[in-house]
C-alpha positions in Angstrom: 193.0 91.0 144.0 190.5 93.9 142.9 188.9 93.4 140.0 187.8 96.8 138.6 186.1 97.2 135.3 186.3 99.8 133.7 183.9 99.5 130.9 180.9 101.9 130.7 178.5 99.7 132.4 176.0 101.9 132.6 176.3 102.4 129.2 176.0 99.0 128.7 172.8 98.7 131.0 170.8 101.7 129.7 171.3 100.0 125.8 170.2 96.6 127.2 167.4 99.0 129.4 166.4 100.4 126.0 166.4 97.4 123.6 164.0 95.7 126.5 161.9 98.9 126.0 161.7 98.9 122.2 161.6 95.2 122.4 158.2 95.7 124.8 157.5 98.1 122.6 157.2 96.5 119.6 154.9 93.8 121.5 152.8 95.8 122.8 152.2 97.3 119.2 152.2 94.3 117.5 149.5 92.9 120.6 147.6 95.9 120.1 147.4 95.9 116.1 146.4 92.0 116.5 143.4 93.1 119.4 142.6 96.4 116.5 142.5 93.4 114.0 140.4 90.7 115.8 138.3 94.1 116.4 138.2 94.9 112.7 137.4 91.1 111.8 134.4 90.8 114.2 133.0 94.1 113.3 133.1 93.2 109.5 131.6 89.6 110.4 128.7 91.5 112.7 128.2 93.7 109.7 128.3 91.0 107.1 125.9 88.9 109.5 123.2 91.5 109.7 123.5 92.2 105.8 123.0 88.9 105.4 120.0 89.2 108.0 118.6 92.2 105.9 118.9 90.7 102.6 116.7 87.8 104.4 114.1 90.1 105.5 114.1 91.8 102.3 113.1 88.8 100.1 110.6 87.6 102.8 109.1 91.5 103.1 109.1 91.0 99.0 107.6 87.8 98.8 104.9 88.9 101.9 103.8 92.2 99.2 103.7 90.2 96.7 101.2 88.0 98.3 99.2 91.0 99.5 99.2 92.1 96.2 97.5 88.7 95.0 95.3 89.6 98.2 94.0 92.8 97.4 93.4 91.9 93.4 91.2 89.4 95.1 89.5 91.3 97.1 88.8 93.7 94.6 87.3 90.8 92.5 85.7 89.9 95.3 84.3 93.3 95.8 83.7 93.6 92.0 81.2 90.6 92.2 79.4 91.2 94.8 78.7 94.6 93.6 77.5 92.6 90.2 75.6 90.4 92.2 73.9 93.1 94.3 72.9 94.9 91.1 71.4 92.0 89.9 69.6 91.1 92.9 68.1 94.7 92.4 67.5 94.1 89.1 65.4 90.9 89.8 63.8 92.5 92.6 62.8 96.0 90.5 61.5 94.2 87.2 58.1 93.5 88.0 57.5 97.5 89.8 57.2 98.9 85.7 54.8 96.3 85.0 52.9 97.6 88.3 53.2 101.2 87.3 51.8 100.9 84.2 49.1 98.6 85.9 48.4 100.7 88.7 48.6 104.1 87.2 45.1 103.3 85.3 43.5 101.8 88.2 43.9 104.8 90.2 43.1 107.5 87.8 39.7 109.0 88.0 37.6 110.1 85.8 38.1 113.4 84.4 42.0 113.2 84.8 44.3 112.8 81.6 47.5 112.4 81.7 49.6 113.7 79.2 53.5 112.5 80.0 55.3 110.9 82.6 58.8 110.6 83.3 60.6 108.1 85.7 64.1 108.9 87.6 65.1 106.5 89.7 62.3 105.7 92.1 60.7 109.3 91.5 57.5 109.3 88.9 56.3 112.6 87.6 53.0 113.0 85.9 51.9 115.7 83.7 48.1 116.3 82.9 45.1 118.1 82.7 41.7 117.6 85.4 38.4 118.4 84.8 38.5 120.1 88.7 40.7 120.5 91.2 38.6 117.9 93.1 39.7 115.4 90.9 43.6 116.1 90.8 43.0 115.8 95.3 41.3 112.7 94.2 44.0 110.8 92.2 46.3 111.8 94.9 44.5 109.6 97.7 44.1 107.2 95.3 47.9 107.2 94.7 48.3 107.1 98.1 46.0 104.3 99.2 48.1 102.3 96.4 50.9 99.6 98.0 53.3 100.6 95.3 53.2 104.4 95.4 54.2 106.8 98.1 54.7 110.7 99.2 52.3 111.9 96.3 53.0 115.4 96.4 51.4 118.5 94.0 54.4 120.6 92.1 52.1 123.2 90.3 48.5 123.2 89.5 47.0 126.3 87.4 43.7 126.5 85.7 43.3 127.2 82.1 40.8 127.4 78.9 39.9 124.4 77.1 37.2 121.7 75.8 35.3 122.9 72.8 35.5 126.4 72.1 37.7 127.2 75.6 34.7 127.5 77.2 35.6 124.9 79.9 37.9 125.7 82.8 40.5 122.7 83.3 43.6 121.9 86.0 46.7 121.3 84.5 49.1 119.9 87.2 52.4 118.7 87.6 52.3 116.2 90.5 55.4 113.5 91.8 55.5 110.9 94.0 57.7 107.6 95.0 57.4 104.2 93.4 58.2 101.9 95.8 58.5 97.7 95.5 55.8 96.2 98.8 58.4 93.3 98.5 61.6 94.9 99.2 60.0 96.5 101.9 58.8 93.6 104.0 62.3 91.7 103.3 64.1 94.8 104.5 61.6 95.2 107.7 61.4 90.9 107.9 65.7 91.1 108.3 65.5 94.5 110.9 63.1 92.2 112.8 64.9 89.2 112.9 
């Protein structure tokens, strides 16, 4: 016998057709929200990881300024001493030239020449005074200049005028400068060029 069915069977098949679908469906989302999360997860660990490798390199850059900072106060002192040291050194090496000035000055003044003032700035000496000729000013210039601890004598002004007893004598007044300089430094400076 002849079996006929007569139920909608492909009614039947496109419901089971469609629940396999949704049912595939639903996997494939749920597969895909799990691979979005595992995504998600990893991401936030990678992020977390190099925020935790920032924060590292933070504290170390921290820690390496705060040792510069030691660094350069110590330089700094450093520099701040030697500076003191170097002016003493000049100090030591400079005390004796006054005593010399004072020395040498007289020694190399010729008679007929007065000085009335003389004023020291830096190394630079100028001398104010009054010469019996003009002869006599050219005079204490070579003598200035034949001294070890002068240099560069060199005339500013020089005018004649009245004086002695009555006015009746013609005088020089000058203005002349020239360079103290220490015959010691000089030889250590030239002694370490040479060497």
């Amino acid at each position: 016998m002849t079996k006929i069915n007569l139920l909608p069977w492909r009614e039947a098949l496109r419901a089971e057709r469609q629940r396999n679908f949704i049912i595939s469906l639903g996997v494939a989302v749920m597969i895909a929200l799990a691979l979005v999360g595992a995504v998600h997860l990893y991401m936030e660990f990678l992020q977390e990881r190099q925020n935790q490798r920032n924060a590292y390199l933070e504290r170390e850059i921290a820690s390496v300024n705060k040792k510069l900072g030691k660094i350069r106060k110590l330089e700094a002192e450093r520099r701040a001493l030697l500076d003191r040291m170097n002016i003493i050194q000049r100090l030591q090496a400079t005390r004796p030239e006054i005593v010399h000035l004072f020395d040498e000055i007289p020694r190399r003044l010729p008679d007929g020449v007065y000085i009335k003032t003389m004023r020291q700035l830096g190394n630079t000496v100028t001398v104010n005074g009054v010469a019996q000729s003009n002869a006599r000013v050219s005079s204490f210039m070579r003598n200035l200049d034949r001294s070890e601890w002068f240099d560069n004598p060199r005339l500013e002004v020089i005018k004649t005028v009245a004086g002695g007893p009555g006015g009746r004598q013609r005088l020089a007044e000058f203005t002349l400068k020239f360079t103290q300089v220490n015959p010691g430094l000089s030889k250590d400076a030239d002694g370490e060029g040479n060497g």
